[in-house]
Legacy VTK file of the C-alpha trace (Angstrom):
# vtk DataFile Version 3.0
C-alpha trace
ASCII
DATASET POLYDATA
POINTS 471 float
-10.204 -1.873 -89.701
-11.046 1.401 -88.171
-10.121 3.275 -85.533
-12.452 3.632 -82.490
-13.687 7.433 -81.988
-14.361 7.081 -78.119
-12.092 8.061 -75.840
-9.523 6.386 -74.313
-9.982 5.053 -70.621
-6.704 5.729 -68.635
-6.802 2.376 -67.635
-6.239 0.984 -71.592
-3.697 3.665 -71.327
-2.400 2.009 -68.579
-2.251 -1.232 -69.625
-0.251 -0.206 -72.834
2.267 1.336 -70.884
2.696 -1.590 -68.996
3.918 -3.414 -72.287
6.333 -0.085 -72.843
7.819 -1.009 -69.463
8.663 -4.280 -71.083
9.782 -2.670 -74.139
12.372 -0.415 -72.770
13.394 -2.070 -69.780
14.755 -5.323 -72.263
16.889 -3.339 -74.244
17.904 -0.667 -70.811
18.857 -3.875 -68.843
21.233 -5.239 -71.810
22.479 -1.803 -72.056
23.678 -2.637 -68.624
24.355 -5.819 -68.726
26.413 -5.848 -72.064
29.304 -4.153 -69.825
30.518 -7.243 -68.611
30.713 -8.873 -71.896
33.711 -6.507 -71.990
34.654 -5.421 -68.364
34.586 -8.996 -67.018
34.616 -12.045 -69.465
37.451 -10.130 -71.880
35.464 -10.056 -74.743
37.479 -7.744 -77.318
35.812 -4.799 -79.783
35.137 -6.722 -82.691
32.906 -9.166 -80.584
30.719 -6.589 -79.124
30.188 -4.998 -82.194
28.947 -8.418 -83.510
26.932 -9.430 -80.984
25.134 -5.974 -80.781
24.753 -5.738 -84.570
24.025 -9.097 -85.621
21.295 -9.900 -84.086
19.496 -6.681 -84.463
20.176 -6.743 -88.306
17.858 -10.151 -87.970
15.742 -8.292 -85.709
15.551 -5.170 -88.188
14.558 -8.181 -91.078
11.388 -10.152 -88.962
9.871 -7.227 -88.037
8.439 -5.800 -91.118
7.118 -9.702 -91.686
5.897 -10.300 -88.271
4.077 -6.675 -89.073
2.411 -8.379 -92.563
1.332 -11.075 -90.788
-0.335 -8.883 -87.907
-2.156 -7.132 -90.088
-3.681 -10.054 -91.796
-4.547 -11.969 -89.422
-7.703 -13.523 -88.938
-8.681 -14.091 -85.603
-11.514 -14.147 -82.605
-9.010 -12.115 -80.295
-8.139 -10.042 -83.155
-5.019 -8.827 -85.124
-2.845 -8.311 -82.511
-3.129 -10.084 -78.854
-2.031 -13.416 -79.281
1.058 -12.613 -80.382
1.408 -10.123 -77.686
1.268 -12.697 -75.509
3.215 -15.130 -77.238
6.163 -12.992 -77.742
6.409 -12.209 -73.947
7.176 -15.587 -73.134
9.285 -16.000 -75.426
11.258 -13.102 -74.603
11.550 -13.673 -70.857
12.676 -17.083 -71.464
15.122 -16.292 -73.501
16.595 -13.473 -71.763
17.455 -15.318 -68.617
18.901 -18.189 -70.798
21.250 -15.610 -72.835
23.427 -14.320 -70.046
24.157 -17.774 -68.437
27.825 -16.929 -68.930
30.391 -18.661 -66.838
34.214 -17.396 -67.028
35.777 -21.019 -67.132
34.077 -21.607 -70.427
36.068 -18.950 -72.451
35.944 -16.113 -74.383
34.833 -18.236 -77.586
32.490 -20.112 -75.995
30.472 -17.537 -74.734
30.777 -15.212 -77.402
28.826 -18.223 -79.493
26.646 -19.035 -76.810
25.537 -15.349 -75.906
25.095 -14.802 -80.126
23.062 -18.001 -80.649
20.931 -17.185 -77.696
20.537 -13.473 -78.916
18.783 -14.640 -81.959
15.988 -16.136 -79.973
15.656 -12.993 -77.618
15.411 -10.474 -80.651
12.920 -13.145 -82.730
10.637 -12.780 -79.615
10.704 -9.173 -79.507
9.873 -8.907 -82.688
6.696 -11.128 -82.184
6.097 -9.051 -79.390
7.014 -5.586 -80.268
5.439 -5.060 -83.632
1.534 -6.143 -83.196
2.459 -4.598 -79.576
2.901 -0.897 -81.168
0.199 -1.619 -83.848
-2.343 -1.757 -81.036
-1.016 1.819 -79.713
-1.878 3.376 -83.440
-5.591 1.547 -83.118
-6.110 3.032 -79.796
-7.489 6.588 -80.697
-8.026 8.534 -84.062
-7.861 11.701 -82.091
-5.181 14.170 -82.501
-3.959 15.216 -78.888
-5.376 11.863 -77.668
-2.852 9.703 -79.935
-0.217 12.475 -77.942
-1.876 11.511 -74.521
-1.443 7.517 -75.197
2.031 8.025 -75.987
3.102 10.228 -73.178
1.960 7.730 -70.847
2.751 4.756 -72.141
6.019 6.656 -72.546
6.112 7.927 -68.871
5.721 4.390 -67.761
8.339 2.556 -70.345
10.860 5.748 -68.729
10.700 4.328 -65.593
13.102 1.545 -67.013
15.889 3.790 -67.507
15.809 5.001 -63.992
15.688 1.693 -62.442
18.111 0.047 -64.707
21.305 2.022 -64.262
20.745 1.009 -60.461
21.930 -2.699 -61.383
25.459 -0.977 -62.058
25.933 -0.468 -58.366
24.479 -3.863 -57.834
27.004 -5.490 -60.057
29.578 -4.544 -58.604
29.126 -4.434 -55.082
31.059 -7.220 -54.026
28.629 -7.159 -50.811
25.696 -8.552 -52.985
28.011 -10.440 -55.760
31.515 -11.892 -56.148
31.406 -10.499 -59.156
29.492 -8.951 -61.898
29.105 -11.884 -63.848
28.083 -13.920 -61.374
25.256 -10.870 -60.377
24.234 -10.705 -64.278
23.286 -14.467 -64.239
21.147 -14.015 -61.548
19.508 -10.388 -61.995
18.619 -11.684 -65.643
16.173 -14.545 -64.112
14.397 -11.742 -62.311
14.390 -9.573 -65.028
12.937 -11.596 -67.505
10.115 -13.060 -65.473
8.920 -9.695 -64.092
9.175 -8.348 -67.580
7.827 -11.149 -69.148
4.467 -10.500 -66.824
4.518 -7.011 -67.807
4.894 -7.819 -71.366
1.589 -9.877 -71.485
-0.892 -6.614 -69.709
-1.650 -5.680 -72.891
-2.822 -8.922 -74.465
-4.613 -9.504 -71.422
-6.704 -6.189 -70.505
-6.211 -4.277 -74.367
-9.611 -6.237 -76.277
-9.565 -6.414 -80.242
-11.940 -6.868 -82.491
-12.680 -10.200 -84.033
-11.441 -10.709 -87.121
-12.912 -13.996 -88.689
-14.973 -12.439 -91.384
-11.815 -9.969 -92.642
-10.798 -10.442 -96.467
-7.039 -10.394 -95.426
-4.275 -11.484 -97.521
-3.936 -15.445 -96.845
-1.322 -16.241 -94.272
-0.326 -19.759 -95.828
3.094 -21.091 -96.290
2.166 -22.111 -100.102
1.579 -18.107 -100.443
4.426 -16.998 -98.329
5.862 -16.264 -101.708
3.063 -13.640 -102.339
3.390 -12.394 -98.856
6.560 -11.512 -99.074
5.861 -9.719 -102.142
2.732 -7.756 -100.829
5.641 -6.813 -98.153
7.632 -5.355 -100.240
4.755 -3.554 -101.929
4.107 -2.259 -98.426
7.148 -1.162 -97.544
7.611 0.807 -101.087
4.207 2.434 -100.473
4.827 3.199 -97.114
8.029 5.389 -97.794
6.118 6.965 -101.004
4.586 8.980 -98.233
6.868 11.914 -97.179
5.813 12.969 -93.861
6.328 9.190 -93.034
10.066 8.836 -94.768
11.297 11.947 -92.899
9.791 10.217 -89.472
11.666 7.163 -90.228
14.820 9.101 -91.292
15.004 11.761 -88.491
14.666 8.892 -85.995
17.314 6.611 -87.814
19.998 9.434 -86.984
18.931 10.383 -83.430
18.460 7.450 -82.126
21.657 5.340 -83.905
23.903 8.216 -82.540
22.584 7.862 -79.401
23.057 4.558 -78.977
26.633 4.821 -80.449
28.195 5.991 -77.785
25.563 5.192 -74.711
27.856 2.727 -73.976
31.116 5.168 -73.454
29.078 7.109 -70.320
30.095 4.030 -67.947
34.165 4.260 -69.239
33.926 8.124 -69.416
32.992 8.285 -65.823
35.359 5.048 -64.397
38.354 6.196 -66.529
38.153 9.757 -66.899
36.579 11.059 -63.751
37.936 8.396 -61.554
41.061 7.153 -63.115
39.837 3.736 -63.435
38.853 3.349 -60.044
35.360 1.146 -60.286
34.563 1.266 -56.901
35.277 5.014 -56.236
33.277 5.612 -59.512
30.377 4.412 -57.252
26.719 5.057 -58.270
27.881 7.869 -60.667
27.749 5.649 -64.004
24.341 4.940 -62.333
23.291 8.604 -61.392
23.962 9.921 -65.212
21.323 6.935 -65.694
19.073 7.171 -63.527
18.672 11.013 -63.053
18.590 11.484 -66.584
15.323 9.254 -66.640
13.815 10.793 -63.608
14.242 14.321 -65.794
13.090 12.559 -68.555
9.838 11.547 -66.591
8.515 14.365 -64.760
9.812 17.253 -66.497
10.644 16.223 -70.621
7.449 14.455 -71.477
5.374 16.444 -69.459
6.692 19.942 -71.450
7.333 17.762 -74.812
3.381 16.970 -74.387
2.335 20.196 -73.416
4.220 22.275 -76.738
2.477 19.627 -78.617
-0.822 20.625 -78.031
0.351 24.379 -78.086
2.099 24.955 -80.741
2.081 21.289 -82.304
4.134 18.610 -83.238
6.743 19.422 -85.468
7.758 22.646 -83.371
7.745 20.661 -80.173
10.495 17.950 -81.806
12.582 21.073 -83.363
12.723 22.582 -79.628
13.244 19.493 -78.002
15.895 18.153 -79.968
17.487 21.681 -79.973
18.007 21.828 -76.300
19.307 18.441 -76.643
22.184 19.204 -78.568
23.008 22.191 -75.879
23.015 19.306 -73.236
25.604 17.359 -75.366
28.200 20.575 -75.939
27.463 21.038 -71.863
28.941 17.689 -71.595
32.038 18.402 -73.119
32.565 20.857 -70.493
30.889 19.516 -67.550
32.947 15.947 -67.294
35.336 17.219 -65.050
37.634 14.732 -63.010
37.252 15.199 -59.352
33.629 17.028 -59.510
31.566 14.226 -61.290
28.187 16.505 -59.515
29.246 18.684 -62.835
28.041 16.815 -65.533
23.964 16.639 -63.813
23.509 20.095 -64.598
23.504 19.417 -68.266
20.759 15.833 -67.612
17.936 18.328 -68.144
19.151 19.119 -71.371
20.160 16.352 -72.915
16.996 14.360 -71.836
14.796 15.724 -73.976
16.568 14.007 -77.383
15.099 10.565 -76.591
12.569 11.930 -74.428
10.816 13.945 -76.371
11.501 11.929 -79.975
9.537 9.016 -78.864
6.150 10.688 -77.319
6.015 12.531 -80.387
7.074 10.304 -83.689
4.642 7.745 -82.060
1.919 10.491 -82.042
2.823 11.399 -85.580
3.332 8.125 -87.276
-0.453 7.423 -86.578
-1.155 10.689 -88.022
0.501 9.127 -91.643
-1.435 5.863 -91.053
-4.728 7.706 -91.262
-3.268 9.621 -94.379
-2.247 5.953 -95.781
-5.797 4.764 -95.397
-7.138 7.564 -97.112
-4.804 7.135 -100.061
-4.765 3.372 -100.055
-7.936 2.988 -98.069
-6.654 -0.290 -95.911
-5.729 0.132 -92.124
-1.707 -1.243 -92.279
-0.774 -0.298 -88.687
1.275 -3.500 -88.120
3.469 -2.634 -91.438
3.841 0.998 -90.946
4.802 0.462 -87.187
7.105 -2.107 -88.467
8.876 -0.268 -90.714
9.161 2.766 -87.978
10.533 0.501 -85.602
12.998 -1.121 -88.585
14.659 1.731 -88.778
14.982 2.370 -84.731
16.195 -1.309 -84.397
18.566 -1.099 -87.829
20.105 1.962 -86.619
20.367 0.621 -82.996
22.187 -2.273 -84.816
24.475 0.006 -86.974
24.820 1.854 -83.066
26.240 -1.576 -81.708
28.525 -1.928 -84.463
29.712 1.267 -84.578
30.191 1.142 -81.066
32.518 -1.677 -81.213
34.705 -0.052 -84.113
35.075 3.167 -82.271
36.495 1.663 -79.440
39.078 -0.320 -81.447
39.633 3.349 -83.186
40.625 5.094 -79.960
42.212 1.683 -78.835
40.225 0.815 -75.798
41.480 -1.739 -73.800
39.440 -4.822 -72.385
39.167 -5.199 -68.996
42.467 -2.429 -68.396
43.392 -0.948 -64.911
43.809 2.554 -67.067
43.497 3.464 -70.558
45.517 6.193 -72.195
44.827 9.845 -72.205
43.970 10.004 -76.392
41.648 7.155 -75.698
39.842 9.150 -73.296
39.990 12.275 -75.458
38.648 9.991 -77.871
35.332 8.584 -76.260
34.389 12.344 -75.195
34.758 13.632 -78.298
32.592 11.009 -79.761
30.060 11.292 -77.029
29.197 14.811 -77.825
29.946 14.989 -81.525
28.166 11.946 -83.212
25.070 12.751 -81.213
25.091 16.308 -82.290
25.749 15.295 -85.995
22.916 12.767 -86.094
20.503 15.039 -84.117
21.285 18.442 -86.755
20.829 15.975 -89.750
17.184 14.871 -88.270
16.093 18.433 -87.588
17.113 19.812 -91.255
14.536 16.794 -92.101
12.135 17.486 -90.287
12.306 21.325 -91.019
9.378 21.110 -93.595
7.259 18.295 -92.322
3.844 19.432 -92.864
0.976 17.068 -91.209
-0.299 19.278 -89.108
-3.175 19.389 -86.872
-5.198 21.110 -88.938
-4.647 18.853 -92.177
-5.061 15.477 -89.891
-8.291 16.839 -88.817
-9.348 16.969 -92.421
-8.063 13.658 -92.959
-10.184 12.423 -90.382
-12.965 14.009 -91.784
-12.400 12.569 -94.974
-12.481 9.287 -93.390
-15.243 9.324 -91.564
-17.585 10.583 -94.491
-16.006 7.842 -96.779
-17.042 5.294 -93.942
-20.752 6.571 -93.995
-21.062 6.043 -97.234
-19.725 2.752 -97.455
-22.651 1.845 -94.790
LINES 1 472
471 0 1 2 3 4 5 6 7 8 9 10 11 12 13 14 15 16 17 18 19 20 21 22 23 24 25 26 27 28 29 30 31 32 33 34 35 36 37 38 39 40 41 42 43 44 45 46 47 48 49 50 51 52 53 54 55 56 57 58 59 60 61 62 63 64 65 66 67 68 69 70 71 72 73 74 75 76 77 78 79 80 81 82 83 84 85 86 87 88 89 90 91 92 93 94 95 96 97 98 99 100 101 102 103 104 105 106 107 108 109 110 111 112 113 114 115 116 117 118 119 120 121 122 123 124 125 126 127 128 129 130 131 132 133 134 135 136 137 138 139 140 141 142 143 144 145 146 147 148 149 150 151 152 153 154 155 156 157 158 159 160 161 162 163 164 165 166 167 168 169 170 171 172 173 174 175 176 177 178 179 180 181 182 183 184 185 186 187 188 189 190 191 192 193 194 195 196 197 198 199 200 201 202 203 204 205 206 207 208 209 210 211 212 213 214 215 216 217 218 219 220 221 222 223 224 225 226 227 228 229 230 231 232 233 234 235 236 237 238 239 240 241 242 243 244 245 246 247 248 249 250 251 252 253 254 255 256 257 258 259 260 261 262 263 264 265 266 267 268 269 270 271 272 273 274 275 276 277 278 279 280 281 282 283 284 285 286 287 288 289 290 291 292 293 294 295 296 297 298 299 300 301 302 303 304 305 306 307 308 309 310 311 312 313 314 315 316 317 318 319 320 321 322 323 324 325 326 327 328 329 330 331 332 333 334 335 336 337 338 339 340 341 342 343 344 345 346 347 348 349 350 351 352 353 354 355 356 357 358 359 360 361 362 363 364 365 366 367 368 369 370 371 372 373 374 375 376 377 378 379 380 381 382 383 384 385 386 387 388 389 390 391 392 393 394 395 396 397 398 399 400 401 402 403 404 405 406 407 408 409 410 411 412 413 414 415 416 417 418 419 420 421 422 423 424 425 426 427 428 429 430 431 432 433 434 435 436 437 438 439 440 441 442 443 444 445 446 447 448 449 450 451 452 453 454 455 456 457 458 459 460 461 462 463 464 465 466 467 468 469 470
């Protein structure tokens, strides 16, 4: 299935990044929320490590499946829509279920109940989020256009990081809640109907083409065996392609350092800047946040989009993951106890690691799925957008793990009034070291990648005559 050659309307833009919304402002929210797994119900290390890696390994496992099965789908709405949709609800639903944690039920109990219930969440993102970024690769065969889609739908998902960190101050307010469990229980119902809604725009306003008459691989449980196979078959062809292996790769170490130690920004700023004071910490945890997104918005994908169609891809990421590794030594010196204002001159720099990595490697993985037809000559957006997003949600898994273990390594302390100085010592240097490991790994990788715009052009080219002739 090809590509469409018009252009794209920016209301189908629109409507995509309404389902990015969705897509970043699950996994923002939890980013949030997870803090009272630890702060408030006492649940030790070990058990956020499992309950951030666990289910994300599943996740990491479904998705390249629930991208074989998108692809061969046979359908009247097409490859893609229904399961959109179906994915939303499950998602939503499951959401506000999972953080029904009470106190008097125990640390046990809830760690079970919150795991169990994870499961189901990360199953229905998965039915969501694969066929969901499939249809973003489908959307345009054009160079800068596939760049365009992205930055919106991109611009739009950001907005979840600046409204998220805002549910920090909510939390623990005790003017709006007793306490922050009690406020996660009831934030999560509105979170996951609202983003439930905004999951399903795309199924309902992005159109697909019929299917019916497709000669797709069956879909049967008698040939799941044979599925499974032509998955793996998939997956080794996929990463047979370079430009596509050092995409995967590059991301795998930016974004799993990232998400390491994400979660030490709130206990950097309660224990280091203000003792471990939570209320005179304020909306600081929230600020780093929600500034950081705002930058992130109207200043990191603007200029990430802007080198991209200037000098091109590849430079842009270099650039924009170089200034973010300046932003992370800035850290280092701008967390200063007593001026927390410090720490928002170096936002600008740091936002353009996860800014600019997504606008782009979304942009460029469709460039390799156009180079995959031509080699292979089938359209496999739903397994190469699979395996992409495999590797963001196994290294986001290894991140929660990690996360967990580093903690016990500097000897964190649930739910403590203070923790000492070398535990302190420990989360900063972690903060601003993993990320600027992981981020000099990815650009060494990435130091050679050569799709450019001038060979995807060709490729295009190539297409196109091979589709004339076929007709």
């Amino acid at each position: 299935m090809s590509t469409t050659t018009k252009k794209v309307s920016f209301g189908q833009k629109t409507a995509f990044g309404f389902g990015m919304l969705a897509n970043q402002m699950f996994p923002a929210v939890i980013s949030i929320f997870i803090v009272v797994l630890v702060q408030d119900l006492g649940f030790p290390g070990w058990m956020w490590g499992i309950v951030s890696l666990a289910p994300r390994i599943f996740d990491s496992i479904t998705d390249p499946i629930m991208g074989f099965i998108s692809d061969n789908t046979k359908s009247r709405w097409g490859r893609r829509r229904q399961y959109v949709f179906l994915g939303a609800i499950i998602m939503g639903i499951s959401f506000i279920i999972m953080w029904q944690l009470y106190r008097d039920y125990g640390v046990n109990y809830n760690f079970a109940y919150f795991l169990f219930w994870s499961f189901i969440f990360y199953l229905g993102l998965t039915i969501f989020s694969v066929p969901y970024v499939a249809m973003g690769y489908e959307m345009s065969d054009r160079f800068h256009e596939r760049t365009d889609i992205m930055a919106v739908a991109q611009w739009i998902g950001q907005w979840a990081w600046v409204i998220a960190p805002w549910f920090w101050v909510i939390m623990y307010d005790t003017s709006w809640f007793e306490s922050a469990d009690i406020a996660v229980r009831e934030l999560a119902i509105w979170v996951g109907l609202i983003c439930m809604f905004f999951a399903m725009v795309p199924a309902l306003f992005i159109k697909g083409e019929q299917t019916l008459d497709k000669d797709y691989s069956p879909l049967t449980i008698r040939n799941i065996g044979g599925s499974l196979k032509e998955i793996g078959k998939g997956f080794e062809e996929a990463f047979k392609s370079k430009p596509f292996r050092k995409l995967c790769v590059s991301t795998f170490f930016i974004f799993n350092a990232f998400n390491t130690v994400a979660g030490f920004t709130f206990f950097i700023i309660v224990y280091y800047l203000f003792k471990g004071d939570t209320g005179a910490a304020g909306v600081w945890p929230t600020l780093f946040g929600s500034v950081g997104a705002l930058v992130t918005t109207f200043l990191v994908i603007p200029a990430v989009t802007s080198m991209s169609k200037k000098m091109g891809k590849k430079k842009a990421f270099l650039i924009s993951q170089g200034l973010s590794i300046v932003g992370y030594i800035m850290f280092w010196f701008l967390f200063i106890p007593g001026k927390p204002y410090m720490f928002l001159f170096a936002l600008p720099f740091f936002s353009f690691g996860i800014g600019g990595l997504f606008t782009l490697m979304m942009s460029m993985t469709a460039d390799v799925i156009d180079l995959d037809e031509l080699n292979t000559g089938k359209r496999r957006e739903g397994i190469f957008g699979a395996i992409y997003w495999w590797m963001v949600k196994f290294g986001f898994a290894i991140a929660g793990g990690l996360t967990g273990t580093i903690l016990s390594i500097v000897g964190f302390t649930s739910g403590a009034e203070f923790q000492p100085p070398e535990t302190i010592y420990g989360l900063r240097l972690f903060f601003s070291g993993l990320p600027i490991f992981g981020t000099l790994i990815a650009i060494y990788i990435m130091w050679d990648y050569d799709l450019s715009e001038k060979r995807a052009n060709e490729i295009r080219a190539e297409l196109e005559k091979k589709k004339l002739s076929n007709d």
